[in-house]
C-alpha positions, -999 to 999 in steps of 0.1 A, spaced: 192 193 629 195 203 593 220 196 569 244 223 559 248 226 517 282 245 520 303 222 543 285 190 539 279 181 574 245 182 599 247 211 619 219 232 643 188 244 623 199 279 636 232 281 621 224 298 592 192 321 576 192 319 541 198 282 530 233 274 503 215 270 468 235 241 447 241 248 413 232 208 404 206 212 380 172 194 391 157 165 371 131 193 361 152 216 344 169 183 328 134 180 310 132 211 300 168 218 288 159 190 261 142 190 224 114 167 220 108 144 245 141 135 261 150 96 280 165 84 307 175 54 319 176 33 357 211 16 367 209 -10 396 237 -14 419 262 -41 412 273 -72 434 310 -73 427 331 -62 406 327 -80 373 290 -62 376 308 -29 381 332 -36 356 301 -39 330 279 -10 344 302 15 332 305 0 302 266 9 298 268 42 318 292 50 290 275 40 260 241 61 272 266 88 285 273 91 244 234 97 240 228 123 264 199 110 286 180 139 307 191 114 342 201 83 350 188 67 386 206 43 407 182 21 427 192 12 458 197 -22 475 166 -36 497 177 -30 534 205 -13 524 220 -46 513 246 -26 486 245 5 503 283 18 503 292 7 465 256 26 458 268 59 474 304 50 459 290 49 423 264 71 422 286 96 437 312 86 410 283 96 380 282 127 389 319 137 394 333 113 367 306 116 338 282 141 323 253 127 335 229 144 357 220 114 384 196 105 406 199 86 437 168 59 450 162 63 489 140 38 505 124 41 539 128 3 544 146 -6 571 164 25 579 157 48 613 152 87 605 184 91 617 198 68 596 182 81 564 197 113 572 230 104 571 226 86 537 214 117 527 246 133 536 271 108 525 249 113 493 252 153 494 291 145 501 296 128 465 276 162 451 240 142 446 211 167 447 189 147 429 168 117 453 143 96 445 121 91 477 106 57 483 86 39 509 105 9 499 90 -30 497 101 -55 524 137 -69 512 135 -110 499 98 -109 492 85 -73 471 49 -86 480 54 -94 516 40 -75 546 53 -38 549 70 -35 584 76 3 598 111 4 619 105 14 656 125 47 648 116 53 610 87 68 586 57 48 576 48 66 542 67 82 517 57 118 522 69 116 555 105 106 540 100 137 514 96 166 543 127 148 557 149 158 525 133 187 517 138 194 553 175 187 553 187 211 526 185 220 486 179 191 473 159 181 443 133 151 451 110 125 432 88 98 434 69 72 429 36 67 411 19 36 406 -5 37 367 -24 3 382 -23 16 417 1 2 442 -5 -32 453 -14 -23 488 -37 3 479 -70 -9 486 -85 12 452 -70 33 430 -88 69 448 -68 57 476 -36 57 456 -43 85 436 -43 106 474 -10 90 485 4 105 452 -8 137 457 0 138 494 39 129 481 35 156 458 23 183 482 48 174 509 76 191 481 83 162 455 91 177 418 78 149 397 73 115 400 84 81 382 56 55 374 59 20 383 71 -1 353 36 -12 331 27 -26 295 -7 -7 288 -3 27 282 -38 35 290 -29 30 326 -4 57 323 -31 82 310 -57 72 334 -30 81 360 -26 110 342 -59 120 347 -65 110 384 -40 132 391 -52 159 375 -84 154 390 -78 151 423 -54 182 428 -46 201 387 -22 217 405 1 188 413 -10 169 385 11 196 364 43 181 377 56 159 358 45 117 356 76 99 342 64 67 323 92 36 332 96 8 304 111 -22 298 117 -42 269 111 -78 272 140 -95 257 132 -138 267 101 -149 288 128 -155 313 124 -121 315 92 -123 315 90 -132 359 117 -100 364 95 -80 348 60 -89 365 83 -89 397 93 -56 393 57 -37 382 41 -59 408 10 -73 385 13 -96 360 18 -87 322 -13 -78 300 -29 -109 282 -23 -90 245 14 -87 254 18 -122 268 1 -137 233 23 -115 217 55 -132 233 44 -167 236 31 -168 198 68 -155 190 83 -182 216 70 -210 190 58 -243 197 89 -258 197 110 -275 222 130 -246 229 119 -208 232 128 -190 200 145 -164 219 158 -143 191 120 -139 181 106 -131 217 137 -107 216 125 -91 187 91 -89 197 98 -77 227 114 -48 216 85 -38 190 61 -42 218 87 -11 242 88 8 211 51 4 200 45 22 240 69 45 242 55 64 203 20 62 221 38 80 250 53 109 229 22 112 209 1 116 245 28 139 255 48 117 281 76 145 291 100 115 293 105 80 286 125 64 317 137 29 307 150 -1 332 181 -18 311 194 -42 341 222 -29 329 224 -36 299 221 -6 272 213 -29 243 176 -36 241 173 -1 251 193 9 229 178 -5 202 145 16 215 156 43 213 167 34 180 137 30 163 123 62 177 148 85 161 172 91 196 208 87 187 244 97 197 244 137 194 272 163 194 268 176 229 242 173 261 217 200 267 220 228 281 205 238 313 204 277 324 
């Protein structure tokens, strides 16, 4: 079975020759379409609809700033799978923005995957994220495979690319996944993700940029013709050591020692955390990374924001990005 671009549904892989080329511009030709080095940002889904409610208010402040793309993760196990497709669907017919939808191989059969790749294709999504996916309640737990799914992420790629015109990404890891046994052994996952047909791939959220460039460089190393696509660095600014666990959480290693000094000597010795300075600090420390990034030629910046555009905004702010006339243009 292969699914058919025109009508939207799966149909026989014999139905049709010459495959129905989308005119949804890939997150590649986003890139290029842009000046300088061009951002983007990650959305997660929301829980109800006060969340909702306050995700578009942040889809439509960044929407004012032109981003390259905006990703939607996607729920472990599916958890917020139909108000994911719902909203994702609803960037792309009710905004300017160019998005891109997280698929995860947790949980799911290959038959399943499939038809969220559909009902994704349905709402005019050509843009996926592929993901292996960690086990949902506990990122660090033991990876199960379901009896009638993939096991690795390049598997999951060949599915998508098998399935139509779709545009795909993926992950990259700068301190090597956390079940890689050594970073040559993540480095070929990468590559093998790469080769299978992705376009580019988004790194794992970190706090020393020489990670990044020593990424950078495996890649390269290993295979310099997939390490000429595209390596996405993700950021987050810190904005309260609260913060501090979410973050950690989410790049699966705990924060540098330099940057935790840096937050803790801002938190004070007080009783109570000086959160407006660990605020500030934290923001210095995103934009201190992301101008190393553009100066070692980073071909985005991707940032988390929770949802939230203000600490990001506030980034991009102090780099020079602001509200501009009108988005790029892509030919």
């Amino acid at each position: 079975m292969t699914f058919d671009n025109g009508r939207g549904i799966f149909a026989p892989a014999d139905t049709h020759s010459t495959p129905i080329v989308s005119n949804t511009p890939s997150v590649v030709q986003s890139l290029a379409a842009h000046s300088g080095v061009p951002f983007s940002v990650e959305f997660n889904p929301p829980r109800d609809a006060a969340g909702e409610a306050r995700l578009w208010r942040t889809v439509r402040e960044f929407e004012r700033m032109h981003p390259a793309f905006v990703s939607m993760t996607y729920g472990a196990g599916g958890s917020t799978k139909d108000r994911t497709v719902r909203i994702t669907g609803e960037l792309a017919t009710e905004t300017t923005l160019l998005p891109v939808a997280h698929l995860t191989a947790v949980g799911h059969s290959i038959d399943e995957l499939r038809a969220l790749v559909g009902s994704y294709a349905d709402c005019g999504i050509r843009n996926l994220l592929v993901l292996r996916g960690d086990p949902p309640g506990d990122p660090l737990g033991e990876w199960t495979k379901h009896p009638e799914g993939v096991e690795y992420a390049d598997e999951l790629v060949r599915i998508v690319r098998d399935l139509g015109d779709f545009h795909v990404g993926v992950a990259s890891f700068p301190q090597g996944h956390h079940r890689s046994p050594d970073l040559d052994t993540d480095t070929r996952f990468l590559a093998a993700k790469l080769r299978a047909g992705a376009e580019y791939s988004i790194t794992q959220m970190f706090f020393d940029v020489d990670h990044y460039l020593r990424l950078r460089d495996r890649v390269v190393a290993m295979d310099p013709i997939e390490g000429a696509k595209p390596i996405i660095p993700e950021l987050m600014p810190i904005t309260s050591l609260r913060t501090v666990a979410r973050a950690e959480e989410l790049c699966g290693r705990p924060l540098g020692k330099s940057v935790m000094e840096r937050l803790t000597r801002a938190a004070g010795t007080g009783p109570e955390e000086d959160k407006a300075a660990v605020r500030a600090e934290g923001i210095e420390i995103a934009t201190e990374m992301a101008q190393r990034l553009i100066a070692e030629g980073a071909p985005c910046l991707h940032f988390i924001t929770l949802n939230f555009a203000k600490a990001t905004g506030e980034v991009l702010a102090n780099l020079g990005y602001g509200v501009t006339a009108a988005p790029a243009r892509i030919a």
